[in-house]
C-alpha positions in Angstrom: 41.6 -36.8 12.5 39.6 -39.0 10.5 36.4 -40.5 10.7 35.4 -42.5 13.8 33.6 -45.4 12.8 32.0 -46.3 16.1 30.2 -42.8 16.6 28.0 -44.5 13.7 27.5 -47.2 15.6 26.7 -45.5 18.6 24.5 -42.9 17.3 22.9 -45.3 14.6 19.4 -44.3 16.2 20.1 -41.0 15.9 19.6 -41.1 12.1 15.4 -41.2 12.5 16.4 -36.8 13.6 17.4 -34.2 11.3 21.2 -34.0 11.1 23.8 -30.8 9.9 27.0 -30.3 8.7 29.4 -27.9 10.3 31.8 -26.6 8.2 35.4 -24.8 9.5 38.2 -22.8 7.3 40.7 -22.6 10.0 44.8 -20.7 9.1 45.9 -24.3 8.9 42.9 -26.5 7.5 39.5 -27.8 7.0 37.7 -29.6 9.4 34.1 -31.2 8.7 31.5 -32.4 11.4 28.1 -33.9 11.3 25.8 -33.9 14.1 22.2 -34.3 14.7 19.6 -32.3 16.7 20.7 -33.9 19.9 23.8 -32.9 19.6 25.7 -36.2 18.7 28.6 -36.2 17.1 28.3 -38.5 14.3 31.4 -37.9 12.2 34.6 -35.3 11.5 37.1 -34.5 8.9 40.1 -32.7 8.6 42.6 -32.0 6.2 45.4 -29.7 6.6 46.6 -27.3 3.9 49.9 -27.1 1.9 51.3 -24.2 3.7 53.8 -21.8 2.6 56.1 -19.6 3.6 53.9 -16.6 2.8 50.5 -18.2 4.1 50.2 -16.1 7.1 49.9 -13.1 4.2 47.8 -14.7 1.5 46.0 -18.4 0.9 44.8 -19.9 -2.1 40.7 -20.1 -1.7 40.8 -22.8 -4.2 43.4 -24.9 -2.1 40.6 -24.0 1.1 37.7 -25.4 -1.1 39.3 -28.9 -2.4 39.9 -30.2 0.9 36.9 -28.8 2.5 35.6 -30.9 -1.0 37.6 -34.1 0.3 36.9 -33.7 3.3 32.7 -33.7 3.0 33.3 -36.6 0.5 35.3 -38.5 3.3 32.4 -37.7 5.8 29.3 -38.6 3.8 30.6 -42.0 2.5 28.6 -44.9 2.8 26.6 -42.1 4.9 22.4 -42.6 4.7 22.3 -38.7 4.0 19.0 -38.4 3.8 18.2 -36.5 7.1 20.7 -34.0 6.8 18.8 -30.8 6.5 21.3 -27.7 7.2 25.3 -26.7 6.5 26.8 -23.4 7.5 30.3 -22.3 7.6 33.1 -20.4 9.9 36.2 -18.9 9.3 38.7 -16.5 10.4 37.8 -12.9 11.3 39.2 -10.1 8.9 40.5 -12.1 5.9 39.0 -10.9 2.3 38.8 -12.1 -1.0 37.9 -10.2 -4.1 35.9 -11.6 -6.8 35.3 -11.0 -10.3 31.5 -11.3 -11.4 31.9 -14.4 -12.0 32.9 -15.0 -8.6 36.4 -16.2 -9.2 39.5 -14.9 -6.9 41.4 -12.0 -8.7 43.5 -12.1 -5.9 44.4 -15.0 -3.2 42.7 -14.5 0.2 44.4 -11.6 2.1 44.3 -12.9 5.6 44.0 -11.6 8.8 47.3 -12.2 10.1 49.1 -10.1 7.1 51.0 -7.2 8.6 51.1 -5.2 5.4 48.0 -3.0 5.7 49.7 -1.0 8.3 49.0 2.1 6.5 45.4 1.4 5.0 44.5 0.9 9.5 45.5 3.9 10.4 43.3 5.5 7.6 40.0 3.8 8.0 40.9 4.2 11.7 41.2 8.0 11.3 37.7 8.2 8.9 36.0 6.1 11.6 36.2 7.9 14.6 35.5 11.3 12.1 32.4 10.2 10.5 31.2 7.4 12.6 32.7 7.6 16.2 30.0 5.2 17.4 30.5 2.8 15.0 33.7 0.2 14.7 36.4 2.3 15.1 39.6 -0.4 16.5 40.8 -0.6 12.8 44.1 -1.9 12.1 45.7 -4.7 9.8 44.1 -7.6 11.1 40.2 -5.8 9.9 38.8 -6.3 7.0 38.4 -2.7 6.0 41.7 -1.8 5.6 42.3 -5.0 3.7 40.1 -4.3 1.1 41.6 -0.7 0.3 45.4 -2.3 0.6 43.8 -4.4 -2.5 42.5 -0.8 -4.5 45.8 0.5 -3.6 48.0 -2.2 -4.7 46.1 -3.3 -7.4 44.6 -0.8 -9.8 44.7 -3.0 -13.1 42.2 -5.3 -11.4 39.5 -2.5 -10.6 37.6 -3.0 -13.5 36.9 -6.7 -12.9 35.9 -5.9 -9.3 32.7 -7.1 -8.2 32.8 -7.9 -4.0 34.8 -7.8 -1.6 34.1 -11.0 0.2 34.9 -12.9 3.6 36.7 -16.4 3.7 33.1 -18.0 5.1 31.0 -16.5 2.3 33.9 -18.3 -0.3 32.9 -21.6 1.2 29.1 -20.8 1.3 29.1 -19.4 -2.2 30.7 -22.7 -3.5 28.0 -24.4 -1.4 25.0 -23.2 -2.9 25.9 -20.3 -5.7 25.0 -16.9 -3.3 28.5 -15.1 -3.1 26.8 -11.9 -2.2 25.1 -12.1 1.5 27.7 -12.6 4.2 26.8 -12.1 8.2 26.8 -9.8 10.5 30.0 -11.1 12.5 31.9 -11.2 9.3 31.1 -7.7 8.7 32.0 -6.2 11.9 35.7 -5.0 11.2 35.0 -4.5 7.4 33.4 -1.6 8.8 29.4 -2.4 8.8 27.3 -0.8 11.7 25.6 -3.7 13.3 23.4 -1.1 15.7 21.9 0.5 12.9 22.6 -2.4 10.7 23.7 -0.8 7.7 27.0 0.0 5.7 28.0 3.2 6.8 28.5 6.2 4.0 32.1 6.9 4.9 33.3 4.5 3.9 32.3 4.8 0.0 32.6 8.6 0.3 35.8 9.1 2.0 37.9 6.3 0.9 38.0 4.5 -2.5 35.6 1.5 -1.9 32.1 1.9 -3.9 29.2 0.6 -2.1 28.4 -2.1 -4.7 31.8 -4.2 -3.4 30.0 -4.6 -0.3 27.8 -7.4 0.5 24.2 -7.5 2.0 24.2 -8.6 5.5 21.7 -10.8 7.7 21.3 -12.7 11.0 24.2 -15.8 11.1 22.0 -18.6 10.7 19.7 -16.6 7.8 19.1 -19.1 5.1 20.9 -17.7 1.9 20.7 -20.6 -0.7 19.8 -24.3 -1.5 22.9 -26.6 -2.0 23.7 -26.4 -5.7 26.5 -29.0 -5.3 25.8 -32.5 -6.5 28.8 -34.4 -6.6 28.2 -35.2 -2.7 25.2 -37.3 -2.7 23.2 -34.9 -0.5 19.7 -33.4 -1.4 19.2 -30.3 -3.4 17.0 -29.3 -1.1 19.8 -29.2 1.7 19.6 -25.4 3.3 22.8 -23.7 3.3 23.0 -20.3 6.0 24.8 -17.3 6.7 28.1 -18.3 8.2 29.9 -17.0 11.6 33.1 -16.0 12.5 35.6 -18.5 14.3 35.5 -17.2 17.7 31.9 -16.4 17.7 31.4 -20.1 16.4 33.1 -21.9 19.0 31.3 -19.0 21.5 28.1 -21.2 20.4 29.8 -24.6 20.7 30.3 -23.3 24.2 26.9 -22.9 25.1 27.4 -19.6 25.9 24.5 -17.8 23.7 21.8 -16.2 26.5 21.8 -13.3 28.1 24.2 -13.4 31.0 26.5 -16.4 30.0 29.8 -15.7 29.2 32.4 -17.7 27.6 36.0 -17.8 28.7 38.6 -20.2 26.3 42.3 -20.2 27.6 44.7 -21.4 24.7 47.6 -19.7 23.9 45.7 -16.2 25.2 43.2 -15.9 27.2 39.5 -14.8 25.1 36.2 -13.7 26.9 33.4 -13.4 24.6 29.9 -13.4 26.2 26.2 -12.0 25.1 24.9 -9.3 26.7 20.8 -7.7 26.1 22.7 -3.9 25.1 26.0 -3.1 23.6 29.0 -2.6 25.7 30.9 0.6 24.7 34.2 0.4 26.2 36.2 4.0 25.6 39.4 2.2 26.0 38.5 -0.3 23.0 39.1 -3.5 25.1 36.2 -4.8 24.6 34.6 -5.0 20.9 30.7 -6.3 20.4 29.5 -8.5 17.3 25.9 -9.1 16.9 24.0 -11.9 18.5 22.0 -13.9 15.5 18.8 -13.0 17.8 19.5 -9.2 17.8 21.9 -9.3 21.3 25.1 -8.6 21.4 28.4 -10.8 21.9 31.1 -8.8 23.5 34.3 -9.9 23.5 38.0 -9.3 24.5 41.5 -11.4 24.1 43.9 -10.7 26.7 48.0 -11.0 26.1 48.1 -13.5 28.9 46.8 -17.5 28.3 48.5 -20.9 28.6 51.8 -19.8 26.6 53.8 -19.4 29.6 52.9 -23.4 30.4 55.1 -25.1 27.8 57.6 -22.2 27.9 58.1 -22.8 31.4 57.4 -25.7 32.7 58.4 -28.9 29.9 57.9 -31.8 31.7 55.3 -34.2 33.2 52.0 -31.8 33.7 49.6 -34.6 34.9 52.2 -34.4 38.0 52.6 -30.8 37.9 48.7 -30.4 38.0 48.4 -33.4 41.0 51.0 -31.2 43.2 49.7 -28.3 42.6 45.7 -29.4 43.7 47.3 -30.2 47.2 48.9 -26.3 47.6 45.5 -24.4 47.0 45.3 -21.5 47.5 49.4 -20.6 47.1 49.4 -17.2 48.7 52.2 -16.6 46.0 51.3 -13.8 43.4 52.4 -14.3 39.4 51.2 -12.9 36.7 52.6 -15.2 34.3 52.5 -12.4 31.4 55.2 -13.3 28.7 55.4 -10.6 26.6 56.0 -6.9 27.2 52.0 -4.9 27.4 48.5 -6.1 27.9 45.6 -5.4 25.9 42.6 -7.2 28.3 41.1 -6.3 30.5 43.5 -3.5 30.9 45.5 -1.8 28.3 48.9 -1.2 29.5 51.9 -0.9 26.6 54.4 -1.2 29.4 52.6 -4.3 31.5 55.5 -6.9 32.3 55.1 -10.3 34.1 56.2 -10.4 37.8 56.3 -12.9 40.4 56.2 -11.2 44.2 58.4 -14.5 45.5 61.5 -15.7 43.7 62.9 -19.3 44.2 59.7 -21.1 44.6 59.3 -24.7 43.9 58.0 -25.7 40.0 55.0 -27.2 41.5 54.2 -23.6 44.0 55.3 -21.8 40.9 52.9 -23.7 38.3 49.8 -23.3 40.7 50.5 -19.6 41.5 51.0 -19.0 37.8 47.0 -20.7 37.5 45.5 -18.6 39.8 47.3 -15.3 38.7 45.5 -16.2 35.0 42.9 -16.9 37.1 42.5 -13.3 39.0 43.1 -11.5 35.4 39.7 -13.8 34.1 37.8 -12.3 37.6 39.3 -8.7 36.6 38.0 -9.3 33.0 34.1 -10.3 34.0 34.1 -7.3 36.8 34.9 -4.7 34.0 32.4 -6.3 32.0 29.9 -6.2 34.8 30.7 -2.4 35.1 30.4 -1.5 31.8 27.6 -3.3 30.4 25.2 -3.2 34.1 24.8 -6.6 33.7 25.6 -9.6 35.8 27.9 -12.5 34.7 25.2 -15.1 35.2 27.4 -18.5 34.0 30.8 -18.9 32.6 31.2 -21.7 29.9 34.7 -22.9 29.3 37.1 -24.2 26.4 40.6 -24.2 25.4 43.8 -26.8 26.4 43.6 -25.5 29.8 40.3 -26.5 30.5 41.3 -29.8 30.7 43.0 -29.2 33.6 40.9 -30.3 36.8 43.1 -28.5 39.2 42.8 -25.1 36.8 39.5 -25.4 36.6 39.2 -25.5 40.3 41.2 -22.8 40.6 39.1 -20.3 38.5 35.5 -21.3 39.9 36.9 -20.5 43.3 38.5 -17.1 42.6 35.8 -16.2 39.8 32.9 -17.9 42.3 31.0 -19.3 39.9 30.2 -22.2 38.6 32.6 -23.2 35.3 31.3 -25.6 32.9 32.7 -27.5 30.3 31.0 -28.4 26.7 31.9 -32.0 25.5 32.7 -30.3 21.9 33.6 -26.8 21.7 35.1 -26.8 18.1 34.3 -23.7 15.5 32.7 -26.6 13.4 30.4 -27.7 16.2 29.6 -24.3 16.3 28.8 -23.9 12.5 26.8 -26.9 12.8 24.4 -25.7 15.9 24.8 -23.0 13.5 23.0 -24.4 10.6 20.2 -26.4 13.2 19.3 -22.7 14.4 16.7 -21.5 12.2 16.3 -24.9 10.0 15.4 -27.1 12.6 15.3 -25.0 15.9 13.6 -21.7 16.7 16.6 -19.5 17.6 20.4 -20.2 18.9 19.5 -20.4 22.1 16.8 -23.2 21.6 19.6 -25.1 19.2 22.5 -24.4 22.2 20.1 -25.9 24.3 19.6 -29.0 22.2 23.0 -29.4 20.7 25.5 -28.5 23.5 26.3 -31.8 25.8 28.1 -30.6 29.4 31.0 -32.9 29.8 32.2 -31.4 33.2 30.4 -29.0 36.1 32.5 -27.7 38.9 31.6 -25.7 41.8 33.4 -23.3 44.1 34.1 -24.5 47.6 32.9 -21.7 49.8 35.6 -21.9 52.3 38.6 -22.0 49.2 36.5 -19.3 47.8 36.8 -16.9 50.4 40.3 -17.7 50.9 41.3 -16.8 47.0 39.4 -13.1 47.9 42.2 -11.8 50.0 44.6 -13.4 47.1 42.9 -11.3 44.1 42.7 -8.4 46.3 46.2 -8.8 46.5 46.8 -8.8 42.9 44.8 -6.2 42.0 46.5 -4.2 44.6 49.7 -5.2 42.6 48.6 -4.2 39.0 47.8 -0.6 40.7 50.8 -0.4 42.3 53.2 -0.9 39.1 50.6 1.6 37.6 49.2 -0.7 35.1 45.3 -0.7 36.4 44.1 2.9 38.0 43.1 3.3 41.3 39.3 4.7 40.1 37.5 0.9 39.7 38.1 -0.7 36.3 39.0 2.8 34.6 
């Protein structure tokens, strides 16, 4: 992307206010940001990494920390650096690293998206719900759990040299400022760690073959862990580096989405709910999953099957006049749920949910709408299930994603959710991680950093009347779903 030398300009004032670096390890590459307590962006950075064919398996860290390296270098040059105060990291949920005491890979990073730990899922899975049914229990070979025992499995010469187990984020931050050993409690979540009681469960040491020193100690995201030890990039030494985040939970902040009440809804290729509720949400059909709020909330959270996937897939050409022709057919009337791929995982779980549309033959611009507002009825589905199992109201929804820069979409989803929809100005996992690092440096709490650092590009409100015309529509839906027996007929069961 590269550095935009007019945000300088813009925001020279801004330098008189403490600044932070946001720092994200993303599947594909490294992107830097540096904003200030306001909330102004005042640089970015990206590099993409040499991928290979086996990189959805395993990474090289060392590959993830020269062009995060580059990358700051590129960011701080010619930079007056002497207000920046904070730097935290984000990375991908469920990818581990093992480290020798020394801290050096004895393995590359085993990633999230490896399929191989098939086996080691259904174990940790099965030892869960036996010893710790209230714990994390949705194992499988995207945790980090099952990862880390694929490694003692595969691996045995290496055991001896063993010292952590340790998350892609904590590589970054250990290379930052020397402390390896403290990760966060997001990070932990499907590695197994109980975030109500806050502790490393015993099963796991005593029913599988992981010893309890691998595991790392765990506090707040946010919690300062270490002073920069780095000086090749000009910075102070006494620069605070702080517990990292996860990816999703990191663009959740971006979003604004951090008290009580506000939810966050980002529609890429899937469609991904996370909010932040006062208790946990325990959902016996595992569709929802809660990580813990840096405050001591909780951030529930749930990624439907169905997204934006369907819009290149199916409709190729000019979307700017696909999206004008649609605004003038609201609401369609039409029903289709514009599901792609065989099952659904949120907000219902249904192995044999299919895509329908009630009305063949429709025009692209009647089908494209409809197709909207059927992603649009599984969002309002999504929040009422939340609503009923958590006893709490969704108070604001906060959005992200490609789709939300569609003005007719977003239209479309205030109506038939009813609710207000707003969009941040920069809802990137490394404007997360920088909010991130301003949240107990700078700021009191997340919420008070949100409140600083989050800019609202866009607001927009349902229309009453279009409202109460897209209730009969979702009724209509949802009357659908139960009749091809993929929702029950007892409410949100």
């Amino acid at each position: 992307m590269g550095k935009d030398k007019g945000l300088f300009q813009e925001h020279e004032l801004s330098y008189c206010m403490d600044s932070f670096i946001g720092i994200d390890i993303g599947t594909q590459g490294a992107r830097v940001v540096l904003m200030d307590a306001a909330g102004n962006l005042l640089g970015s950075e990206e590099e993409q990494f040499p991928l290979s064919a086996g990189s959805r398996e395993e990474q090289s860290p060392a590959e993830w920390w020269d062009a995060c390296l580059r990358s700051l270098q590129l960011l701080l040059a010619g930079v007056d650096a002497s207000n920046i105060k904070a730097i935290a990291v984000t990375s991908t949920s469920g990818t581990i690293i093992p480290v020798d005491a020394n801290y050096q890979p004895l393995h590359n990073a085993i990633m999230y998206s490896d399929g191989r730990q098939t086996a080691e899922g259904a174990l940790c899975k099965e030892k869960a719900l036996l010893h710790q049914p209230q714990g994390y229990t949705a194992f499988n070979t995207t945790s980090g759990l099952p990862k880390m025992l694929w490694f003692v499995n595969n691996f045995p010469e290496k055991i001896p040299q063993l010292h952590k187990f340790i998350h892609a984020a904590d590589f970054i931050t250990g290379k930052l400022c020397g402390n390896f050993d403290v990760t966060d409690f997001t990070n932990v979540l499907k590695s197994g760690f109980d975030v109500a009681a806050q502790r490393w469960p015993e099963y796991i040491w005593e029913t599988l073959p992981i010893r309890e020193e691998w595991l790392q100690d765990v506090v707040p995201s946010g919690t300062p862990v270490g002073k920069l030890s780095l000086q090749t990039l000009g910075l102070s030494a006494e620069v605070i580096v702080v517990a990292g985040m996860t990816d999703g939970c990191a663009s959740q902040i971006a979003s604004g989405a951090v008290n009580p009440g506000d939810w966050n809804t980002t529609i890429g290729t899937t469609l991904v709910v996370k909010g932040v509720t006062t208790a946990e949400i325990r959902d016996p059909e595992g569709r929802l999953y809660c990580h813990r709020h840096p405050e001591g909330y909780w951030m529930p959270g749930g990624a439907s099957n169905t997204g934006a996937d369907w819009v290149s897939k199916n409709f190729p050409g000019d979307l700017e006049t696909l999206n004008e022709a649609a605004a003038k057919l609201l609401p369609t009337g039409h029903l289709i749920y514009p599901l792609l791929q065989q099952g659904e995982r949120f907000p219902f779980v249904a192995p044999q949910a299919k895509g329908f549309e009630t009305e063949e033959g429709l025009p692209a611009e009647a089908r494209f709408a409809a197709s909207m507002e059927g992603v649009a009825y599984i969002e309002r589905y999504a929040y009422e299930v939340i609503e009923h199992l958590s006893g709490e109201k969704v108070k604001a929804v906060f959005t992200a994603g490609g789709a939300s820069n569609s003005q007719t979409w977003l239209t479309i989803r205030s109506n038939v959710l009813n609710l207000p929809l707003y969009k941040m100005k920069y809802v990137t996992g490394a404007s997360g991680a920088a909010i991130l690092a301003a949240s107990k440096t700078h700021f009191s709490s997340i919420m008070a950093a949100a409140a600083a650092m989050t800019q609202t590009e866009k607001q927009v409100n349902p229309d009453a009347a279009l409202a109460q015309a897209y209730e009969s529509s979702y009724q209509a839906f949802i009357s659908t779903l139960k009749e091809k027996g993929y929702i029950s007929d007892h409410a949100y069961a």
